[in-house]
C-alpha positions in Angstrom: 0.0 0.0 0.0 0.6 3.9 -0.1 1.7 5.6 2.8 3.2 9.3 3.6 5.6 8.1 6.4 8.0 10.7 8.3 11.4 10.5 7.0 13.3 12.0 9.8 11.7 14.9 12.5 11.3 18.3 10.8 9.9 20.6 8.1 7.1 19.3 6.3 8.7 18.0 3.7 10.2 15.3 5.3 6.7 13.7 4.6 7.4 11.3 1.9 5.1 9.4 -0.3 6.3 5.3 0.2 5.2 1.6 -0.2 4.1 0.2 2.9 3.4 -3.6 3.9 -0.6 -3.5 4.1 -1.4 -3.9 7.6 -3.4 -7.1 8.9 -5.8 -6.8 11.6 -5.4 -8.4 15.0 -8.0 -9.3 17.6 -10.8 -6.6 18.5 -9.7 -5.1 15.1 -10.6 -4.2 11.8 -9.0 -3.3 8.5 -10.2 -0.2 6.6 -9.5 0.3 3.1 -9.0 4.5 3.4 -10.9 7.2 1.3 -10.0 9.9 3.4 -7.5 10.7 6.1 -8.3 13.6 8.2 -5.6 16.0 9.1 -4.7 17.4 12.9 -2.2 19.5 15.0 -0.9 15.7 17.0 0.2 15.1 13.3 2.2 18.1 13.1 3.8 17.9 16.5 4.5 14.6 15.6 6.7 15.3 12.4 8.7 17.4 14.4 9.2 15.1 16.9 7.5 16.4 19.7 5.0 13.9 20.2 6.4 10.3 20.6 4.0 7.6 19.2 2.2 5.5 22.0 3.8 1.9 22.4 2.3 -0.7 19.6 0.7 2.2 17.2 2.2 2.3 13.7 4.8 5.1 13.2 3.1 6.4 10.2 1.4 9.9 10.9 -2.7 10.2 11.1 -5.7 9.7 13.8 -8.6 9.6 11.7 -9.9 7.8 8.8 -13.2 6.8 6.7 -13.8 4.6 4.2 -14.7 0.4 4.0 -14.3 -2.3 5.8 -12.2 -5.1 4.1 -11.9 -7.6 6.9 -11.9 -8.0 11.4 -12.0 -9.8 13.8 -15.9 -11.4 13.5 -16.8 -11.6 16.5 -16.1 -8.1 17.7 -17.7 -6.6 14.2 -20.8 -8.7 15.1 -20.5 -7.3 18.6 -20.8 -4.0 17.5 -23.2 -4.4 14.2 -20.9 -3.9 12.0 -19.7 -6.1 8.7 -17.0 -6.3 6.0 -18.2 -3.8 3.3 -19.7 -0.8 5.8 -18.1 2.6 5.7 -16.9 3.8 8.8 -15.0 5.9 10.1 -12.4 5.4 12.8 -9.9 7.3 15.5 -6.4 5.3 15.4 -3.7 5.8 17.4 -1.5 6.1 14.4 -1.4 4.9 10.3 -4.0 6.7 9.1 -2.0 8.5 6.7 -2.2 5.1 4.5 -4.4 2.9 1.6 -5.6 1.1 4.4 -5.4 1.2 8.5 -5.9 -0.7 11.2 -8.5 0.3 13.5 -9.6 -1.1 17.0 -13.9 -1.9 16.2 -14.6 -0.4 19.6 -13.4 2.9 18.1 -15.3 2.5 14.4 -18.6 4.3 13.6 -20.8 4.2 11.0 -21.0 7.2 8.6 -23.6 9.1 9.5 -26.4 9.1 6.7 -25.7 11.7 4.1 -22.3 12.5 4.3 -19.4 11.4 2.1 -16.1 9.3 3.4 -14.3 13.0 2.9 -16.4 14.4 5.5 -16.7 11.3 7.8 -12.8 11.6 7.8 -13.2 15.1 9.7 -15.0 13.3 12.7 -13.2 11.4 14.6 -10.2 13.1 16.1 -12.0 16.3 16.9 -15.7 14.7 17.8 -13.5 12.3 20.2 -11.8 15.3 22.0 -14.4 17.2 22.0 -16.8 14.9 23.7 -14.1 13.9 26.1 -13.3 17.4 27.3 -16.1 19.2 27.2 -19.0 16.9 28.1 -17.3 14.2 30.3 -14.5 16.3 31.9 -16.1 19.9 32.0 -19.8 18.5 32.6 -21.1 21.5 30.5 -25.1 21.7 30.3 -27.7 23.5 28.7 -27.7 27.0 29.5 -24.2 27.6 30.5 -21.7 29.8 28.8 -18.8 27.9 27.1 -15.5 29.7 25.3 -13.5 27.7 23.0 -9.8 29.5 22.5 -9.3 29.1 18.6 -13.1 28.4 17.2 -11.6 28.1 13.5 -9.0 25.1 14.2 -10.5 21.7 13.6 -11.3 21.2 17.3 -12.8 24.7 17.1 -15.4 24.2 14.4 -16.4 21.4 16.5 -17.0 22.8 19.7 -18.7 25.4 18.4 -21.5 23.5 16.9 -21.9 20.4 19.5 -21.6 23.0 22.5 -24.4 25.0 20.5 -26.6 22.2 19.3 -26.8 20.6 23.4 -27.8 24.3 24.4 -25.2 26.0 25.6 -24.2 30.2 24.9 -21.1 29.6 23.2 -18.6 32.3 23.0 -15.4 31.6 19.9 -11.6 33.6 20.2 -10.4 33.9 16.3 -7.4 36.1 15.1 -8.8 37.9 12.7 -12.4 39.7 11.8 -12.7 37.0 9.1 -12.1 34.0 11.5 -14.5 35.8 13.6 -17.7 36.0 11.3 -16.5 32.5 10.2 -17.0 31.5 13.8 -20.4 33.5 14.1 -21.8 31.8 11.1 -20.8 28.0 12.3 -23.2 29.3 15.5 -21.2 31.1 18.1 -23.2 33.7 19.6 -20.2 35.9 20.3 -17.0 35.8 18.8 -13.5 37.8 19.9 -10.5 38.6 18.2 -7.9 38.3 20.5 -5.2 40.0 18.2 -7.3 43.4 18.8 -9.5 42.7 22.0 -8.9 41.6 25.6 -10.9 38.0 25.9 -11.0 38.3 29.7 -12.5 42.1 29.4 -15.0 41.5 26.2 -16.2 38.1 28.4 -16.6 40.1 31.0 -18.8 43.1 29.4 -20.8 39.8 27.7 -21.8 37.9 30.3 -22.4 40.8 32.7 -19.6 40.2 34.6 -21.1 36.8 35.6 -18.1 35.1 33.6 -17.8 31.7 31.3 -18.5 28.4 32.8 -16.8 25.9 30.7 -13.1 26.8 28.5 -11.6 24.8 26.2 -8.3 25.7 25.6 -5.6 24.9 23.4 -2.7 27.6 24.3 -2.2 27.2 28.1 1.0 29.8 28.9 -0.6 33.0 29.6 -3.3 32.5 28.3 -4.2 30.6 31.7 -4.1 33.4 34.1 -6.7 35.6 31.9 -9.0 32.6 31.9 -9.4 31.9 35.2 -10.1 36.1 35.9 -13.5 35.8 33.7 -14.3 32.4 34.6 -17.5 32.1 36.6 -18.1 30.7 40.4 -17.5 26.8 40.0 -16.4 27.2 36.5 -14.1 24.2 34.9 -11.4 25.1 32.6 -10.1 22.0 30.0 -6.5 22.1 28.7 -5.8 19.9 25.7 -2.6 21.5 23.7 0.2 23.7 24.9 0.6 25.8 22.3 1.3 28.7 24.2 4.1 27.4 26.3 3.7 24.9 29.4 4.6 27.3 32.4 1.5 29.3 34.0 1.2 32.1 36.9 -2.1 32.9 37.9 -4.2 33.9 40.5 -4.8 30.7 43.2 -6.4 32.9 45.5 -9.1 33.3 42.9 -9.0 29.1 41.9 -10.3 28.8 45.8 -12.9 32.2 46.3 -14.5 31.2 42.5 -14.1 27.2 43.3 -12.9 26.6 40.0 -11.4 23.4 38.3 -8.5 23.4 36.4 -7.9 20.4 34.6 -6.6 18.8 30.9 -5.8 15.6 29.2 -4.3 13.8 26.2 -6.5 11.2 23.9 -4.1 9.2 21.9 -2.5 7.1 24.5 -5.8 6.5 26.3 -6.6 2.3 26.5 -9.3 1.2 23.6 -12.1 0.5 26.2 -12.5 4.7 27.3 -12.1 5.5 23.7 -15.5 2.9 23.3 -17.1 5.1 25.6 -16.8 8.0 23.8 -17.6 5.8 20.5 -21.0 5.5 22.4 -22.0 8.5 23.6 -21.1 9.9 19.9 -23.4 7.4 18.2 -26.3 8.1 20.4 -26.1 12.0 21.0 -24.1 13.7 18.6 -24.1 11.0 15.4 -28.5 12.0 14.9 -27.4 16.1 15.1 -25.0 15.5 12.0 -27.9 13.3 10.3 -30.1 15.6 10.5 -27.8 19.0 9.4 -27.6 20.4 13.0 -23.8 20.2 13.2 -21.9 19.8 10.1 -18.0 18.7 8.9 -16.3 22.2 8.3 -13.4 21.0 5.6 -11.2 23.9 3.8 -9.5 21.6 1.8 -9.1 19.0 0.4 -5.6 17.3 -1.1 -5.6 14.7 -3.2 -2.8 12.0 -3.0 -1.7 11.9 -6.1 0.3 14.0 -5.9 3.7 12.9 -3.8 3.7 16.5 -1.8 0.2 16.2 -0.6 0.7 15.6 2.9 3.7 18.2 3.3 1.4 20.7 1.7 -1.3 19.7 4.1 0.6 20.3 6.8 2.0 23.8 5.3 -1.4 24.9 5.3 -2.2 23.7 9.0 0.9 25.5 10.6 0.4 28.8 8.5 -3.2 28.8 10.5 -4.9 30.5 7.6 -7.5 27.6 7.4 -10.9 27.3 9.1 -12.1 24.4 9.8 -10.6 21.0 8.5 -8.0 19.1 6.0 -8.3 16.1 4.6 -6.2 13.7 2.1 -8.2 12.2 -0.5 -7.1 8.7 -1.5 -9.7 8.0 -4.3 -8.8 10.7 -6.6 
């Protein structure tokens, strides 16, 4: 098979375009013949060597995939409902830049109805994380107030639209006015650009001074000690990427007065059997709000892997941060 494999840590184009032994699935698993690969920052950080792959996961880049199911392990795809020839789409710990990947069935969903494999290939990672963070760790309900730091990345999109669609006032940081309506039009019913506004000021003057309940945050560094000044009484703050630096000072005095939670976690190294759970709650919550239009896959573009650069460009693209939403390689074209 075809596979963009990482050559050595660096630039992006160390990605090279390379033949591949096809890989055969174990127990619990099944083998996906790829349409799609969906693109994400763990990819980039990755290539540069900054993000070691977890213990048994292929070394080839990629955490999302969609396409069909060639063969499995029987008895788990019975388990689950599903059966060689259904398109899915799966998060993977790693090899999902390829022709085909492995994929635990635990962590396999069916494509919702109506949407194509390039679309289904935007899911996973982000839906995952999402879910994870938001729902299960932060406990956001209906009626609160919920920031997302970065509503344009691929988690972004995301949160915007599942945080919206389960009734929450969401509130989207952008760097630019563009990003901003972007965000406004995906559903946020405020958006900030932090390049030319204080976030902790303009969520102050929004919510009244009462402050947000739930942040998601992707930049950590300074971006910490803002957060927790316009956060509101018992409010939970999620920290899933660095990208702001790893070392914080803020305010503890105002962790205890506010009782506020501060807390963060990885996906990719976490055991098949929490990553089911997630699976679940997808399928029966969020999986009926993309079949019926409510939340949609955001993509910016799509590049087809034919041609040998497609995954550097890809990856060009992502760190420039001139994209909204998602990217996606295209094996069928």
């Amino acid at each position: 098979m075809k596979a963009f494999e990482i050559t050595s840590f660096g630039a992006p184009d160390v990605l090279r375009l390379a033949e591949r032994a096809t890989p055969v699935a174990g127990t619990g698993e099944l083998l996906i013949t790829v349409s799609a690969s969906g693109i994400n920052r763990p990819d980039v950080l990755q290539r540069t060597g900054n993000y070691p792959v977890p213990p048994g996961a292929s070394d080839i880049p990629g955490l999302e995939v969609a396409g069909a199911i060639v063969s499995g392990d029987a008895a788990a795809m019975a388990e689950s409902g599903l059966k060689v020839g259904d398109r899915v789409c799966a998060l993977v710990a790693g090899g999902g830049y390829a022709q085909f990947c492995v994929a635990p069935v635990a962590q396999c969903l069916p494509i919702p109805k109506g949407l194509t494999d390039i679309e289904a290939a935007t899911l996973p990672e982000t839906f995952f994380t999402v879910w994870s963070n938001v729902f299960d760790r932060a406990r956001l309900q209906a009626g609160e107030t919920f920031l997302v730091q970065g509503g344009t990345s691929g988690i972004g999109v995301t949160a915007i639209q599942m945080a919206k669609a389960l009734g929450a006032t969401v509130i989207a940081t952008a760097g630019s006015d563009d990003k901003c309506a972007a965000c406004i039009k995906l559903g946020a019913d405020h958006a900030i650009n932090y390049k030319t506004h204080d976030f902790a000021a303009e969520v102050k003057r929004i919510t009244d001074g009462k402050g947000v309940n739930v942040f998601l945050d992707m930049v950590a560094g300074s971006y910490i000690a803002k957060e927790v000044e316009c956060m509101a009484e018992d409010g939970r703050l999620v920290i899933i990427a660095v990208q702001g630096g790893v070392k914080s000072e803020f305010n503890a005095g105002m962790v205890l007065r506010k009782r506020l939670t501060i807390t963060g976690s990885t996906l990719r190294p976490r055991p098949v059997a929490f990553k089911a759970a997630i699976a679940q709650a997808l399928r029966t919550t969020v999986w009926p709000l993309l079949e019926n239009g409510a939340i949609k896959p955001v993509i910016h573009t799509v590049f087809s892997t034919s041609q040998a650069d497609a995954a550097a460009q890809a990856h060009s693209l992502m760190e420039s941060n001139q994209h909204v939403g998602k990217l996606v390689l295209d094996w069928q074209s």
